[in-house]
N, C-alpha and C positions, 0 to 999 in steps of 0.2 A: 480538428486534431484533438488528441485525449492525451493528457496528462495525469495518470492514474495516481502519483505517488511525487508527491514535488514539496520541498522544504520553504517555503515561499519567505518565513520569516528569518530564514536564516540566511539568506542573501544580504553584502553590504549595502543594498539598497532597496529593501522591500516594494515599496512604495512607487517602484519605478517598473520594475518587474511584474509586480498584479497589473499596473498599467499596459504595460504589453499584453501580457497574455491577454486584456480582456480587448486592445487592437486588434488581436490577431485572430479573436475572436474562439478560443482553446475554453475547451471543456478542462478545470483543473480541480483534483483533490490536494488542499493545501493540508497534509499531514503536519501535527506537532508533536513534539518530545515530552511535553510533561501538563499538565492539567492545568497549571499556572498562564502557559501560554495560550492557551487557547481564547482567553476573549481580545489579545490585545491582536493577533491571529486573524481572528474574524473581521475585526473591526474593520483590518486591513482592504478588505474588500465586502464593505456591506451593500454596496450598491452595485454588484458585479456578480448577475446571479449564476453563471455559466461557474464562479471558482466557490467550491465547497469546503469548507473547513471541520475536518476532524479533530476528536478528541484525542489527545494520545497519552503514552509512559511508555517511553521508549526501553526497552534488555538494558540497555548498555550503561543507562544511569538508576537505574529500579532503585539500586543501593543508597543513590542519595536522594531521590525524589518517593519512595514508598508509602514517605509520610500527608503524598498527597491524595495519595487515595480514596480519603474523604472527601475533598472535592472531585474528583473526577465521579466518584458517586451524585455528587448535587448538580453538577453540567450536565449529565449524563441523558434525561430527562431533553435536553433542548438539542439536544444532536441526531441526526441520522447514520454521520460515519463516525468511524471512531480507526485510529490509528496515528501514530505509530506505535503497535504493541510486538507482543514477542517472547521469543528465545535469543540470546544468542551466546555458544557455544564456543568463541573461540577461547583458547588459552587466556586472554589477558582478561578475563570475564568470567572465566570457570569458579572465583574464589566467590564470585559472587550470587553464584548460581540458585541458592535458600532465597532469596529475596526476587529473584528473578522470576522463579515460579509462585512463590507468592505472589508476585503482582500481577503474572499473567493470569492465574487460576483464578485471584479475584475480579480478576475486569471481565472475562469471560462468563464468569459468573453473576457479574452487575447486567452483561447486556442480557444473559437468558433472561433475568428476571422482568428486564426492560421491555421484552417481550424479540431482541433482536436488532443487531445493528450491523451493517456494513462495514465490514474490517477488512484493515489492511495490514497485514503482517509479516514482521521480521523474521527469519527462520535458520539464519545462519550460522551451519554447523550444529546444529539441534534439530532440522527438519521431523524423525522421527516423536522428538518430544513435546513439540507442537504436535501434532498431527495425535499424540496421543491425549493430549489437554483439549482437541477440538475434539475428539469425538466423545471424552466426556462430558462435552456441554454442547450435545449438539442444537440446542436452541438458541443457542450464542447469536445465530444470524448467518449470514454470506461470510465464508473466508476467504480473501481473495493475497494469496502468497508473492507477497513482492519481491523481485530479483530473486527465486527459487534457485538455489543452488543444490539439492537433495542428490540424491540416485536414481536411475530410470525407477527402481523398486517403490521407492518414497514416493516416486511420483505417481506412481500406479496408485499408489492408497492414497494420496492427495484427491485424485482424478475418482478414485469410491468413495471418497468422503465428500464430492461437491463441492471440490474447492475449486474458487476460479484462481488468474495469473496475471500478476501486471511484468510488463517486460519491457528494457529498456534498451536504447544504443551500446553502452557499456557492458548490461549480459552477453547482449547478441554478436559481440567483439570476438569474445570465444567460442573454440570449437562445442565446449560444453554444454552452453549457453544455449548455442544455437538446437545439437542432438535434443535439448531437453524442450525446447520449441516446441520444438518437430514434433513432438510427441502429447502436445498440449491439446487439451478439445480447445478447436477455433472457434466454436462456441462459447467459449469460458475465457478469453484473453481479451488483455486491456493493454495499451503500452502506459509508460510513464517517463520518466527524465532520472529523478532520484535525486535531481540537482537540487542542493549545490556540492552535493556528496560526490553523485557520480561524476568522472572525466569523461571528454571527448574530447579529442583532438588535444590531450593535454592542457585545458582548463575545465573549469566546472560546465557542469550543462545544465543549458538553460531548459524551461518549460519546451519551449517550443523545439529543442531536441529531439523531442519523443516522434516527431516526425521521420527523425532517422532508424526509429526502430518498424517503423509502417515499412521503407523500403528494405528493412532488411528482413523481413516476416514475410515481403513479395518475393526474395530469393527464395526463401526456405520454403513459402507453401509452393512456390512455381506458380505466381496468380500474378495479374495485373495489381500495381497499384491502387487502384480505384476499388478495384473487388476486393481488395484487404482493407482499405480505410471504410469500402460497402458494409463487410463483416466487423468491424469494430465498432461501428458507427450504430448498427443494430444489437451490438453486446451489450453496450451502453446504456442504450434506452430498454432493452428488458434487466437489466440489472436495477435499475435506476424504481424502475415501476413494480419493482418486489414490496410486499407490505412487511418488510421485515421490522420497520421502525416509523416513528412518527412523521 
């Protein structure tokens, strides 16, 4: 099972949670919010080589964390993934928008130089403006657009620009979610959880939720189970073995 996009430390009980997944035996990217967290992050699971920890500077806080930019330059170096980065576009974030792109166009700009890194990105309600900060840097590395909310349009030039997709229970709830699936190269998809962001079932979802987004990508492509987690389970390992980073 893959967990492409999971808040590990933002669970009331971290500690307990990397324990499972690494039970349950879950391939997990633990995304962070701000450059600060990232080694207390890792440390979480240093002996638990299946859960990967990313660098991140999440849209939603640029405004107050910008100033960390310098370090996520100095970590930058010891990471392969890097996320949770971004746009994001809605109203209560618009005012903040100058900093926002600031901090995306710089990190995009750290990984080209880096030579490339595994990114996992935010896009909500700004799809197009992302999509046009990746293709200015396009040696930034793999984009891989988590919970894609765009237009089939956006997602067409997502889909030209080599972006992959993490996808989760929560997307695939909606009718939207699901058409924009549909329309994903199944070559290029990964699930994830989101959790402890995203709901199921009206709580948070856990890592090992992303399971439910396997069965619901067996609706949609019309495949056996087995032959969707076959095909994820292969995305994985050629994403994984890209020399985009150290």
């Amino acid at each position: 099972m893959i967990d492409f996009h999971a808040h590990l430390d933002l669970y009331p009980d971290p500690h307990t949670v990397a324990n499972e997944c690494v039970a349950r035996d879950l391939y997990v990217l633990s995304v962070t919010t701000t450059p600060s967290a990232w080694s207390g992050t890792a440390a979480l699971t240093k002996d638990a080589p299946r859960i990967r920890t990313a660098l991140g500077l999440h849209p939603q806080i640029a405004h107050e964390r910008k100033g960390e930019l310098p370090l996520f330059e100095r970590l930058l170096p010891q990471v392969r993934y890097v996320g949770e980065i971004g746009l994001d576009g809605a109203p209560e974030y618009r005012r903040y928008w100058p900093d926002q792109e600031h901090v995306f166009t710089r990190v995009l700009s750290l990984c080209a130089r880096a030579g490339g890194r595994v990114m996992t990105i935010h896009s909500r309600r700004a799809s197009t403006q992302v999509l046009d900060a990746l293709a200015m840097e396009p040696d930034a590395g793999i984009a891989i657009l988590h919970w894609f909310s765009g237009t089939q349009r956006e997602l067409a030039r997502a889909v030209d620009l080599d972006c992959w997709f993490s996808v989760g229970p929560a997307m695939l709830a909606g009718d939207k979610g699901r058409a924009l699936a549909a329309k994903m190269p199944r070559e290029r998809i990964l699930t994830e959880s989101d959790g402890p962001f995203a709901q199921v079932d009206g709580r948070a979802a856990w890592p090992w939720d992303a399971d439910r987004a396997v069965e619901a990508l067996s609706k949609i492509w019309s495949e056996p189970i087995d032959t969707v987690q076959h095909q994820l389970d292969n995305n994985l390992r050629r994403l994984t073995s890209h020399g985009v980073a150290t």
